[in-house]
PQR file with spaces between the fields and no chain letter, atoms N, CA, C, O and H, PARSE charges and radii, in Angstrom:
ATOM       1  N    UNK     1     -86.801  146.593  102.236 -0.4000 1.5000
ATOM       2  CA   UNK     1     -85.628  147.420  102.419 -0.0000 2.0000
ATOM       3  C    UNK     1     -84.474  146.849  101.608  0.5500 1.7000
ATOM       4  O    UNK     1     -84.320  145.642  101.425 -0.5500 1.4000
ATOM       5  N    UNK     2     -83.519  147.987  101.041 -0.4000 1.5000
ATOM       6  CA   UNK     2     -82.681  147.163  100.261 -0.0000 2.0000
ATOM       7  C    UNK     2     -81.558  147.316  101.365  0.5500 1.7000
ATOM       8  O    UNK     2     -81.594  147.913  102.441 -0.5500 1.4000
ATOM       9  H    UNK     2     -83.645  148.968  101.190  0.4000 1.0000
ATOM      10  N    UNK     3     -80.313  146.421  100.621 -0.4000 1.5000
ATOM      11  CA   UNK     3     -78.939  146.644  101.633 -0.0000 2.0000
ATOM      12  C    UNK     3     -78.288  147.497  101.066  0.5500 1.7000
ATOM      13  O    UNK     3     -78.475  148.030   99.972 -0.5500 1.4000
ATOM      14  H    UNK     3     -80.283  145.937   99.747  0.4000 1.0000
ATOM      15  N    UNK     4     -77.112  147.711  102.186 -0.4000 1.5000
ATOM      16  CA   UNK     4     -76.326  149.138  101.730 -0.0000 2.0000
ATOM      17  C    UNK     4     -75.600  148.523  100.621  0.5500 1.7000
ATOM      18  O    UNK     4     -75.775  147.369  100.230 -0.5500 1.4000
ATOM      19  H    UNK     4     -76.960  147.278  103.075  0.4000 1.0000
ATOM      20  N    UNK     5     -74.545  149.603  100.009 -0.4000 1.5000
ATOM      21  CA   UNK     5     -73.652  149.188   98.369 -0.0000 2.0000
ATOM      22  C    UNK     5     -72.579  148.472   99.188  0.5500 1.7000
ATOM      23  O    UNK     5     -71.893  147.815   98.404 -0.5500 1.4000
ATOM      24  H    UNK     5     -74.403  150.541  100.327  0.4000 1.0000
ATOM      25  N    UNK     6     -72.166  148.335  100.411 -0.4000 1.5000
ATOM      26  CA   UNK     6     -70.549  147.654  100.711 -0.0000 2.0000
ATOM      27  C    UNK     6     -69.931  148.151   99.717  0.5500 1.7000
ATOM      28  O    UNK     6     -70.259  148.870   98.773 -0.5500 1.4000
ATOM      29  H    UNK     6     -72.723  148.869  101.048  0.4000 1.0000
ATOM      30  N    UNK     7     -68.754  147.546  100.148 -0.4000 1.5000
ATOM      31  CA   UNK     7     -67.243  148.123  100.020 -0.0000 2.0000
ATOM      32  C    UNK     7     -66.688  147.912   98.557  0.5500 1.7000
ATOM      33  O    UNK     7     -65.628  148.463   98.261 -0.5500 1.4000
ATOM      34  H    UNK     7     -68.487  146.962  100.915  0.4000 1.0000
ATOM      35  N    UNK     8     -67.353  147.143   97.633 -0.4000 1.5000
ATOM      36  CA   UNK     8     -67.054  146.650   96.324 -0.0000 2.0000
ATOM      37  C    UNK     8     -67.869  147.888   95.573  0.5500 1.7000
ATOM      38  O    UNK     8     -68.997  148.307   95.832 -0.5500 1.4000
ATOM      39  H    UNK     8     -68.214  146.695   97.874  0.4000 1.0000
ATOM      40  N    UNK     9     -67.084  148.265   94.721 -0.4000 1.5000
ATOM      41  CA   UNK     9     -67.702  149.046   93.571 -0.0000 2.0000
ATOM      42  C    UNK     9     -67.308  148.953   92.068  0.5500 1.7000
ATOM      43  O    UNK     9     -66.242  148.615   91.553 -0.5500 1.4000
ATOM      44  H    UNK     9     -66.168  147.924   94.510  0.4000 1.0000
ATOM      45  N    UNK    10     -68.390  149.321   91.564 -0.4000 1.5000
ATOM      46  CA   UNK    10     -67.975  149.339   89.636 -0.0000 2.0000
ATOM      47  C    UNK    10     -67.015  150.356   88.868  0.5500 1.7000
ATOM      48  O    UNK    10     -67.381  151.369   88.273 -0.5500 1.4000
ATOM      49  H    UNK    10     -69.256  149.596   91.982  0.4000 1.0000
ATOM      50  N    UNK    11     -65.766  149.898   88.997 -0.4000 1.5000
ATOM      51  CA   UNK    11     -65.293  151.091   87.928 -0.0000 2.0000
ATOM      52  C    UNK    11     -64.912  151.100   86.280  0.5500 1.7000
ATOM      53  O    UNK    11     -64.570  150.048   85.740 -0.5500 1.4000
ATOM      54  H    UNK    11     -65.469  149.075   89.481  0.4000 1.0000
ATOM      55  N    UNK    12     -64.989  152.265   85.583 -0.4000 1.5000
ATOM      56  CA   UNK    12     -64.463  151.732   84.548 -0.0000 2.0000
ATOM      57  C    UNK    12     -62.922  152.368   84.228  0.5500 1.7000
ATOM      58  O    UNK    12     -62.408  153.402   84.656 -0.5500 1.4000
ATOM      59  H    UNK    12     -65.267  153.119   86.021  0.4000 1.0000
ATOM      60  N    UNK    13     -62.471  151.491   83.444 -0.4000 1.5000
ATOM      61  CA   UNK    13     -60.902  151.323   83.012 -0.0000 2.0000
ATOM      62  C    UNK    13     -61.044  151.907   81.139  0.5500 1.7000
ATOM      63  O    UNK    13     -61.850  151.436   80.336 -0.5500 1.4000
ATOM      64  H    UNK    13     -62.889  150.651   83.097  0.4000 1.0000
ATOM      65  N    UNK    14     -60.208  152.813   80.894 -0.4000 1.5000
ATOM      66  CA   UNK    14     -59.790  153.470   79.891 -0.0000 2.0000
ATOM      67  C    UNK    14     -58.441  153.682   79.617  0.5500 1.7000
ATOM      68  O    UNK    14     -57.607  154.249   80.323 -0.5500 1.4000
ATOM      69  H    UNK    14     -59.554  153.196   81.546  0.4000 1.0000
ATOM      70  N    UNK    15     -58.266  152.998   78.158 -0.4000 1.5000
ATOM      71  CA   UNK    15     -56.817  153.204   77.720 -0.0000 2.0000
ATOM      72  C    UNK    15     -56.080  154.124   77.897  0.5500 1.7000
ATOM      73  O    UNK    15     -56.556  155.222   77.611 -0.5500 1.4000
ATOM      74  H    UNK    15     -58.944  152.537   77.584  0.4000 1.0000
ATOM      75  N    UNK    16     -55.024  154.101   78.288 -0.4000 1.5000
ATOM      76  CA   UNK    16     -54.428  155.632   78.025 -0.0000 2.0000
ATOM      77  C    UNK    16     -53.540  156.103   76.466  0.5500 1.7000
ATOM      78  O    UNK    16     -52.875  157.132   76.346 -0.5500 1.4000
ATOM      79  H    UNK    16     -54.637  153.208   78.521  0.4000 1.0000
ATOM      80  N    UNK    17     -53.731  155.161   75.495 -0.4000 1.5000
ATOM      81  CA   UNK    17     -53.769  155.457   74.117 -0.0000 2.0000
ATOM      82  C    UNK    17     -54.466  156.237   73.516  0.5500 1.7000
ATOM      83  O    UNK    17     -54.295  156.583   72.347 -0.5500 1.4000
ATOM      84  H    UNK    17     -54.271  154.325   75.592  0.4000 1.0000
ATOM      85  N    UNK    18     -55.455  156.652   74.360 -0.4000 1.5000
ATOM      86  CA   UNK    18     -56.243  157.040   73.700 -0.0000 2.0000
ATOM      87  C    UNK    18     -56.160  158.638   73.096  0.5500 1.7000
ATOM      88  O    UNK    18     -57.137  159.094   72.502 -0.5500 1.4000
ATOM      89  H    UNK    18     -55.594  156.371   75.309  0.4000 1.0000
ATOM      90  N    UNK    19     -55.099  159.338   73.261 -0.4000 1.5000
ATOM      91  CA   UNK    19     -54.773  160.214   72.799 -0.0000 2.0000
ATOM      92  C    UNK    19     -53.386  160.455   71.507  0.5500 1.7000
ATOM      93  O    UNK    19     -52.962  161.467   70.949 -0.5500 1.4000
ATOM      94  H    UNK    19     -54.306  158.968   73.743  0.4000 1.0000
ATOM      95  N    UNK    20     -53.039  159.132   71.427 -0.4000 1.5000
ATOM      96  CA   UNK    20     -52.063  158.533   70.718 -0.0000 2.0000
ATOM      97  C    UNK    20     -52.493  158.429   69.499  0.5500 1.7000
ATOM      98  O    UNK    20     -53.455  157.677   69.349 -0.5500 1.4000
ATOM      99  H    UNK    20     -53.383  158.310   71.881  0.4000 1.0000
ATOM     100  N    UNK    21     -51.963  159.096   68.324 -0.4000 1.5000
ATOM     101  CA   UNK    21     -52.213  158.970   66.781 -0.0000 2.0000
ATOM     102  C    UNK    21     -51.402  157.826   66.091  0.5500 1.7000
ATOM     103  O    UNK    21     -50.326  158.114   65.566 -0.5500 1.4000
ATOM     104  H    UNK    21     -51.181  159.707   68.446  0.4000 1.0000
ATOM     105  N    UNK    22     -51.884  156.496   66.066 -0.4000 1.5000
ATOM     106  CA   UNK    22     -51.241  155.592   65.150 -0.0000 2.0000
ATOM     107  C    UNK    22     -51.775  155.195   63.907  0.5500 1.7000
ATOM     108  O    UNK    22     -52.867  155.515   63.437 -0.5500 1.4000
ATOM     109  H    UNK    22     -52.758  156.263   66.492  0.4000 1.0000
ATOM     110  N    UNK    23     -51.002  154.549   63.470 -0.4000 1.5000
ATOM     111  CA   UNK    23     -51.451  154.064   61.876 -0.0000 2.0000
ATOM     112  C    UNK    23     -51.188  152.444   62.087  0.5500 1.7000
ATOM     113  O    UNK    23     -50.184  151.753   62.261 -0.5500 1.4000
ATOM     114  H    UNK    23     -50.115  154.290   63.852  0.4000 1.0000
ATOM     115  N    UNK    24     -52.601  152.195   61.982 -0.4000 1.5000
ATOM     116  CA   UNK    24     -52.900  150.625   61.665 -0.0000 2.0000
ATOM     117  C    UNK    24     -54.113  150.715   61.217  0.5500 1.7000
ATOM     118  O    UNK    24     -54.940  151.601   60.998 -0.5500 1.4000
ATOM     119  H    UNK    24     -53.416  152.756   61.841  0.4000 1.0000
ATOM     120  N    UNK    25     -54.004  149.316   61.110 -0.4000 1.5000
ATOM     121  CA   UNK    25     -55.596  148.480   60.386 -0.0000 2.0000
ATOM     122  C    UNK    25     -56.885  148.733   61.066  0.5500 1.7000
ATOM     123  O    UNK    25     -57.967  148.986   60.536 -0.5500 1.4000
ATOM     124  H    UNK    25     -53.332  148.597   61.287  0.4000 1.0000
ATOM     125  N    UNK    26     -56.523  148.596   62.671 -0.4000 1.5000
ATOM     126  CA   UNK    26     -57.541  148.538   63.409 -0.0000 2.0000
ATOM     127  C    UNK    26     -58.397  150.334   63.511  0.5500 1.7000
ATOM     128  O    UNK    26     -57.995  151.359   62.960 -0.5500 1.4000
ATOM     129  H    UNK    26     -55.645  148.390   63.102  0.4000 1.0000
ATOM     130  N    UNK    27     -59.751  150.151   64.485 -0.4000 1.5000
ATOM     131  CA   UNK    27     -60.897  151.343   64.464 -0.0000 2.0000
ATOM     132  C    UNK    27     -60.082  152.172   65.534  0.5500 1.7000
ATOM     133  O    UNK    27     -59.424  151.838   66.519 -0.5500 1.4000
ATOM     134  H    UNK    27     -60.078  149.318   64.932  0.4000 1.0000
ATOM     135  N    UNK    28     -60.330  153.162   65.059 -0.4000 1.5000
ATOM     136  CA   UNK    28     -59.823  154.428   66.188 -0.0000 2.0000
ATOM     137  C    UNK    28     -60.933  154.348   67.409  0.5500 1.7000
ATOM     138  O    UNK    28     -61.965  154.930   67.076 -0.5500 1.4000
ATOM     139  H    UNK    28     -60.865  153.434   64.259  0.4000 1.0000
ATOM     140  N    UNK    29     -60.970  153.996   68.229 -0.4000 1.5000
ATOM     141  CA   UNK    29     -61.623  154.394   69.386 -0.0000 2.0000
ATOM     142  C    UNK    29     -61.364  154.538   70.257  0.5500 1.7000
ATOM     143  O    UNK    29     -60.139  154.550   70.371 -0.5500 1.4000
ATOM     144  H    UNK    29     -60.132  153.523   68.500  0.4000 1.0000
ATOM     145  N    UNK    30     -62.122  154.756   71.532 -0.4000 1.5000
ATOM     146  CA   UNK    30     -61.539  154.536   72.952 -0.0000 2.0000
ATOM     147  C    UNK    30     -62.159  153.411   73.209  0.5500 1.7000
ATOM     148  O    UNK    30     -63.332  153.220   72.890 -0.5500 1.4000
ATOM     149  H    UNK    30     -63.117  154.746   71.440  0.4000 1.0000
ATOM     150  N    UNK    31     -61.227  152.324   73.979 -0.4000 1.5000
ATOM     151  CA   UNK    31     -61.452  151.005   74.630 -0.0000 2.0000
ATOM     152  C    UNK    31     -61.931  151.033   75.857  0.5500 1.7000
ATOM     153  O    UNK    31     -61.278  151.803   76.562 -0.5500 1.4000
ATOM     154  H    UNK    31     -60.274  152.480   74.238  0.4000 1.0000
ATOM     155  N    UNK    32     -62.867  150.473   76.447 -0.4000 1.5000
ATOM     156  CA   UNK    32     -62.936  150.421   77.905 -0.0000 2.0000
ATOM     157  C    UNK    32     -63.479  149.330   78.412  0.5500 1.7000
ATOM     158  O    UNK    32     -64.462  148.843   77.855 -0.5500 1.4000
ATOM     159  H    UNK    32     -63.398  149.848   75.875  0.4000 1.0000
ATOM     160  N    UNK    33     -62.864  148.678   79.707 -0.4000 1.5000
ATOM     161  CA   UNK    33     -63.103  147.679   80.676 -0.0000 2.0000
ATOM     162  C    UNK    33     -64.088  148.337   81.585  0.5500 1.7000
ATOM     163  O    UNK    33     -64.308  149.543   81.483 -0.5500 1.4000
ATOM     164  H    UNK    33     -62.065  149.073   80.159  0.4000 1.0000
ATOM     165  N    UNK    34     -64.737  147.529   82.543 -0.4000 1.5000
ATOM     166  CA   UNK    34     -65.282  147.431   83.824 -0.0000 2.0000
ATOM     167  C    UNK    34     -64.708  146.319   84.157  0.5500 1.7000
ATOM     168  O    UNK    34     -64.218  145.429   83.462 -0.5500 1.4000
ATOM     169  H    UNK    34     -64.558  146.549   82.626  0.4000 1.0000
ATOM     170  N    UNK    35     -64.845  146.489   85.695 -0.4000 1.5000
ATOM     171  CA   UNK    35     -64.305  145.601   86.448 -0.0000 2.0000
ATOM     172  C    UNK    35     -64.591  146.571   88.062  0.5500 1.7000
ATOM     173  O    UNK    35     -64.642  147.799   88.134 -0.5500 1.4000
ATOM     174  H    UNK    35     -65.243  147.212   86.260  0.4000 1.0000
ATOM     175  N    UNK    36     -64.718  145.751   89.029 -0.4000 1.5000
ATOM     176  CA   UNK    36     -64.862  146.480   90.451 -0.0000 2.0000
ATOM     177  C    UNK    36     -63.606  146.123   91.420  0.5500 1.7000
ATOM     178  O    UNK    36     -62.710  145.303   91.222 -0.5500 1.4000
ATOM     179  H    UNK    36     -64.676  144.754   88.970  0.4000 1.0000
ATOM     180  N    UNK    37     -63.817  146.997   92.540 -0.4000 1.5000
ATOM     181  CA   UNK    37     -62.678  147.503   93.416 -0.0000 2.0000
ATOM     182  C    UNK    37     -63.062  147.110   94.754  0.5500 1.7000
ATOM     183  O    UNK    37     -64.276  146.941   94.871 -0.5500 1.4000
ATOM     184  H    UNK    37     -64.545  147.663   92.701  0.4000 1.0000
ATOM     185  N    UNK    38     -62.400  146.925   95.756 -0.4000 1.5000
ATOM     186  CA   UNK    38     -62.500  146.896   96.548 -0.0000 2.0000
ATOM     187  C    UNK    38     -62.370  148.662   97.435  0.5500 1.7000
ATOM     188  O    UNK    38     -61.260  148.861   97.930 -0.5500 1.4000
ATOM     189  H    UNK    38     -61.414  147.062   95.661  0.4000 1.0000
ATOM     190  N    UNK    39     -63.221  149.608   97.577 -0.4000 1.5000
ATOM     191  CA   UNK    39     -62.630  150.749   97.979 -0.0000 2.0000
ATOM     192  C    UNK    39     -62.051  151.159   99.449  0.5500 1.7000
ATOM     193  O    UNK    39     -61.489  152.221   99.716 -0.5500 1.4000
ATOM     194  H    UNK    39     -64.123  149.446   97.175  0.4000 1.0000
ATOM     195  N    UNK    40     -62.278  150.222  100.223 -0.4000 1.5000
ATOM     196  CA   UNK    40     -61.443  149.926  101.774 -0.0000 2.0000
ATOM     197  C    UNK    40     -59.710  150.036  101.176  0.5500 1.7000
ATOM     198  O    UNK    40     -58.782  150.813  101.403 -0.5500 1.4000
ATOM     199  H    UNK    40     -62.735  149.359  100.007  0.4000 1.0000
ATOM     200  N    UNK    41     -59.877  148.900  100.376 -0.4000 1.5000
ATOM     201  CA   UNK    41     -58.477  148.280  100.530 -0.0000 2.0000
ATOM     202  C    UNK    41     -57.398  148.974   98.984  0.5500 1.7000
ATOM     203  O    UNK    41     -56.274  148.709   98.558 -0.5500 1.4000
ATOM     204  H    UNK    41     -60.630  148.269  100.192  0.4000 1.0000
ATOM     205  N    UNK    42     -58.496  149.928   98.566 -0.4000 1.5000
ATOM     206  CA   UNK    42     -57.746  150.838   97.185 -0.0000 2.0000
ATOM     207  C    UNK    42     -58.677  151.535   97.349  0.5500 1.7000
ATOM     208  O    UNK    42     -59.864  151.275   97.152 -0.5500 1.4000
ATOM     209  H    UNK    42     -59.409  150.143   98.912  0.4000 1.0000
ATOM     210  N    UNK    43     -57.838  153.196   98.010 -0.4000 1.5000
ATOM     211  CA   UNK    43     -59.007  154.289   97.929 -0.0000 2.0000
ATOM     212  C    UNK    43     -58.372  155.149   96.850  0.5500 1.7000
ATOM     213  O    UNK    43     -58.960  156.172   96.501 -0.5500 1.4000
ATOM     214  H    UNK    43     -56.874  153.407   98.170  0.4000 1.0000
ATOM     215  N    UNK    44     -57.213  154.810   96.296 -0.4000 1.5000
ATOM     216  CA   UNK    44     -56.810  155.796   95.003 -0.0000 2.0000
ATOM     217  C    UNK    44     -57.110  154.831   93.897  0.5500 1.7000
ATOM     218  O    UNK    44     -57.252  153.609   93.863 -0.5500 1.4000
ATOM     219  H    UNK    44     -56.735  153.978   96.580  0.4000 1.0000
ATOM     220  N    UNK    45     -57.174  156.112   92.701 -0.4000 1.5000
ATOM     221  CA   UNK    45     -57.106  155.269   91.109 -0.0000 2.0000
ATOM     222  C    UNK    45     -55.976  154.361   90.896  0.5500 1.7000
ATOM     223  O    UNK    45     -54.779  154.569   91.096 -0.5500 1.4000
ATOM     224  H    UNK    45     -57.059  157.105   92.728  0.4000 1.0000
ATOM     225  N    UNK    46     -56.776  152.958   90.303 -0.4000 1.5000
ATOM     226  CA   UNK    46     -55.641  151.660   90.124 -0.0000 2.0000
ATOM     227  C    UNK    46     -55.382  151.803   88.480  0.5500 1.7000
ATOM     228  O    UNK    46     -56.148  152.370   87.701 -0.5500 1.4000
ATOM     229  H    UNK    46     -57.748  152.789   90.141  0.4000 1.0000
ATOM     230  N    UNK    47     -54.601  151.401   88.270 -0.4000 1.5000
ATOM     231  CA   UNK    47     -53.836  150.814   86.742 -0.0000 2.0000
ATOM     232  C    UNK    47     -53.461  149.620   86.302  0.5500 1.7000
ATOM     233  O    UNK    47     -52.416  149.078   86.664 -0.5500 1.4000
ATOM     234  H    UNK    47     -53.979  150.941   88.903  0.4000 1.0000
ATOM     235  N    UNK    48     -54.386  149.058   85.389 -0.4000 1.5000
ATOM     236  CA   UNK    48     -53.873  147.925   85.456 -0.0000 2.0000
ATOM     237  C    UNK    48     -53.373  147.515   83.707  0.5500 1.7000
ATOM     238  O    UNK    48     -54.108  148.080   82.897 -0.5500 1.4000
ATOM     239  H    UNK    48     -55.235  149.497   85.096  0.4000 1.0000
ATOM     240  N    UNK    49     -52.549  146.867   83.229 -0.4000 1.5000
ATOM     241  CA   UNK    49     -51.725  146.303   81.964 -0.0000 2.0000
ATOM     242  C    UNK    49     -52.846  145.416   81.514  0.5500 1.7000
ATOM     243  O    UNK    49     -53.027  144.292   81.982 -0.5500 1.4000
ATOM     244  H    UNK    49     -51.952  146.408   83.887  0.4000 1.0000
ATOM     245  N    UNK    50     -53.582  145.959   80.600 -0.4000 1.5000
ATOM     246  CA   UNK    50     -54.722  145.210   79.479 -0.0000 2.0000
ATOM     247  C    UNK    50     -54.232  145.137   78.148  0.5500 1.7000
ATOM     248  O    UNK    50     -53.236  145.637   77.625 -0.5500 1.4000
ATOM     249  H    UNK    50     -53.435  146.873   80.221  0.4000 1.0000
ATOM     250  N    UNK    51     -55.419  144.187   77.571 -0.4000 1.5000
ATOM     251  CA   UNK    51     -54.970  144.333   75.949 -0.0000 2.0000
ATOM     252  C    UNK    51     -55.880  145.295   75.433  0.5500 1.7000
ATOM     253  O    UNK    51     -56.988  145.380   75.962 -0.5500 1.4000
ATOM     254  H    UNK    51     -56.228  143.781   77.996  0.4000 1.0000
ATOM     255  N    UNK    52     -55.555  146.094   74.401 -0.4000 1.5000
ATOM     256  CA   UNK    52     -56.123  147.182   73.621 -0.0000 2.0000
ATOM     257  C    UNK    52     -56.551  146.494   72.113  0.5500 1.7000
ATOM     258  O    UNK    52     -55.809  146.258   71.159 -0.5500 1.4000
ATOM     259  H    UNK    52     -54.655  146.025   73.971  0.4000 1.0000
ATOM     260  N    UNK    53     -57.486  146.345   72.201 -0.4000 1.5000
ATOM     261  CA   UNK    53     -57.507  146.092   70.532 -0.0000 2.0000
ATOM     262  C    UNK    53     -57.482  146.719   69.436  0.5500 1.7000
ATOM     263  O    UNK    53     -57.168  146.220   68.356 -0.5500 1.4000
ATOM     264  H    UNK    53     -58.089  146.537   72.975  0.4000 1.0000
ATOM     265  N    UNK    54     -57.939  148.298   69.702 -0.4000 1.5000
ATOM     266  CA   UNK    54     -57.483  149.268   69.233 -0.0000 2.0000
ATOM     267  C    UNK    54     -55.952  149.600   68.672  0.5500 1.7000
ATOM     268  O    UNK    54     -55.471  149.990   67.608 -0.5500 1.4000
ATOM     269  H    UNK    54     -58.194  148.703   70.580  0.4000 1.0000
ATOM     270  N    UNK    55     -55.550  149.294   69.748 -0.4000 1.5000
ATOM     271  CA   UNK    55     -53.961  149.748   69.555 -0.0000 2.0000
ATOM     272  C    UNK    55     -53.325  148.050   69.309  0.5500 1.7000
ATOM     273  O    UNK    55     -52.102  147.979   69.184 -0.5500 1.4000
ATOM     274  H    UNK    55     -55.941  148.977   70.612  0.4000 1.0000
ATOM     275  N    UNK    56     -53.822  147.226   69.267 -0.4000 1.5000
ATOM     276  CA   UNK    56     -53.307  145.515   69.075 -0.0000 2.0000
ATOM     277  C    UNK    56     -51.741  145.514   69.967  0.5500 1.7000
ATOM     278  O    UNK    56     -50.618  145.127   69.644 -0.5500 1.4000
ATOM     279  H    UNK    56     -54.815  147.284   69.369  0.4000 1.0000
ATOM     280  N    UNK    57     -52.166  146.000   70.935 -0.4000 1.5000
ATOM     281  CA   UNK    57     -50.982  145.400   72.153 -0.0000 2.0000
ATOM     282  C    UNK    57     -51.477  146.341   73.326  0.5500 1.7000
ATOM     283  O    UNK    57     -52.187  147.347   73.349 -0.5500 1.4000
ATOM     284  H    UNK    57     -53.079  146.314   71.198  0.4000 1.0000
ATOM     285  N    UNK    58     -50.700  145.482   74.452 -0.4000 1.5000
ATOM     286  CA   UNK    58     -51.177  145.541   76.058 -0.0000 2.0000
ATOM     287  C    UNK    58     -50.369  146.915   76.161  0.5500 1.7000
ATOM     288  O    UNK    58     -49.363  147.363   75.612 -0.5500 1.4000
ATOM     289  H    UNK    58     -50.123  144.665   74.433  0.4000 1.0000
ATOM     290  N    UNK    59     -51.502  147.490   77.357 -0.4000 1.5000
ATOM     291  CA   UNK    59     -51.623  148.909   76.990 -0.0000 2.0000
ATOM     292  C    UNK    59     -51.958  149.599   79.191  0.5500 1.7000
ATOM     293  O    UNK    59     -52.806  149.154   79.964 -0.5500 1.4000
ATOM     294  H    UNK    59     -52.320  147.126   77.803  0.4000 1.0000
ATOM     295  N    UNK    60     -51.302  150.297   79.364 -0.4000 1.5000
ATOM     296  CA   UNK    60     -51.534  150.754   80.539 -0.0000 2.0000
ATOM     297  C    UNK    60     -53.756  151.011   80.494  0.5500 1.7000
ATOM     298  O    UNK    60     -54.237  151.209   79.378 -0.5500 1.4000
ATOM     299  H    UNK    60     -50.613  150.659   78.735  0.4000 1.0000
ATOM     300  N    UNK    61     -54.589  150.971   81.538 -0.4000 1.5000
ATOM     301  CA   UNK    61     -55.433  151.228   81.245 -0.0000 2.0000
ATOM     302  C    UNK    61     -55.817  151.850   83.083  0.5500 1.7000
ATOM     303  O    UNK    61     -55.700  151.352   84.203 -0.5500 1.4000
ATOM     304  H    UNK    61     -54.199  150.810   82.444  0.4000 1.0000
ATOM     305  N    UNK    62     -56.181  152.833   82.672 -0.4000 1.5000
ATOM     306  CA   UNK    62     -56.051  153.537   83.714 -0.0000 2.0000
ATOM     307  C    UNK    62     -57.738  154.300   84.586  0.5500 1.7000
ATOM     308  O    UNK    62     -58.377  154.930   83.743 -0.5500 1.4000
ATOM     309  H    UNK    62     -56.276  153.238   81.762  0.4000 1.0000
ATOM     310  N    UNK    63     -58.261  154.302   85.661 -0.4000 1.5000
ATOM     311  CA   UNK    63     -59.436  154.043   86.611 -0.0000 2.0000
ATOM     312  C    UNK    63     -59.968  155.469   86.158  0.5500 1.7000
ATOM     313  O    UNK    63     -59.057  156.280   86.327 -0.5500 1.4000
ATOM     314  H    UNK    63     -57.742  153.791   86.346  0.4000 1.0000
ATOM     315  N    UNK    64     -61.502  156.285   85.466 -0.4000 1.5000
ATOM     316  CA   UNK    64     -61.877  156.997   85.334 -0.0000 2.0000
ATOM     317  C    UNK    64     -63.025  157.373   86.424  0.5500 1.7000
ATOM     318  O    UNK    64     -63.575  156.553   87.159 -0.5500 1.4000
ATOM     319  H    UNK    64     -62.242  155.626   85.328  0.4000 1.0000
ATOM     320  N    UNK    65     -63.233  158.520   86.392 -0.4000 1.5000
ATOM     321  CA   UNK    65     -64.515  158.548   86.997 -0.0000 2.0000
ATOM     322  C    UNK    65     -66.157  158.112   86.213  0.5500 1.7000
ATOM     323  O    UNK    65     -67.194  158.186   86.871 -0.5500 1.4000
ATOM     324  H    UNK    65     -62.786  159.186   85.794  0.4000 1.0000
């Protein structure tokens, strides 16, 4: 038997640049983190201040489905 998933889950994190047209050196893409949540103790989408390498500076990155 396996155990249940508990309260920790996987989400992923996406720039919100990502609709932003700049001009630099760096690849146009979309960036994305994982990282997990506690969903007891955060049942809404979190935001958290990452670095973008895309965009070469810290960048709101915001909880997708």
């Amino acid at each position: 038997m396996s155990k249940n998933k508990g309260a920790r889950i996987v989400i992923t994190l996406e720039c919100s640049c990502r609709n932003l047209i700049k001009t630099n050196k760096r690849k146009k893409e979309i960036f994305r983190y994982t990282s997990t949540k506690n969903r007891k103790n955060t049942p809404s989408r979190i935001e958290l201040m990452k670095f973008c390498p895309a965009c070469n500076e810290h960048n709101k990155f915001k909880e997708i489905k």
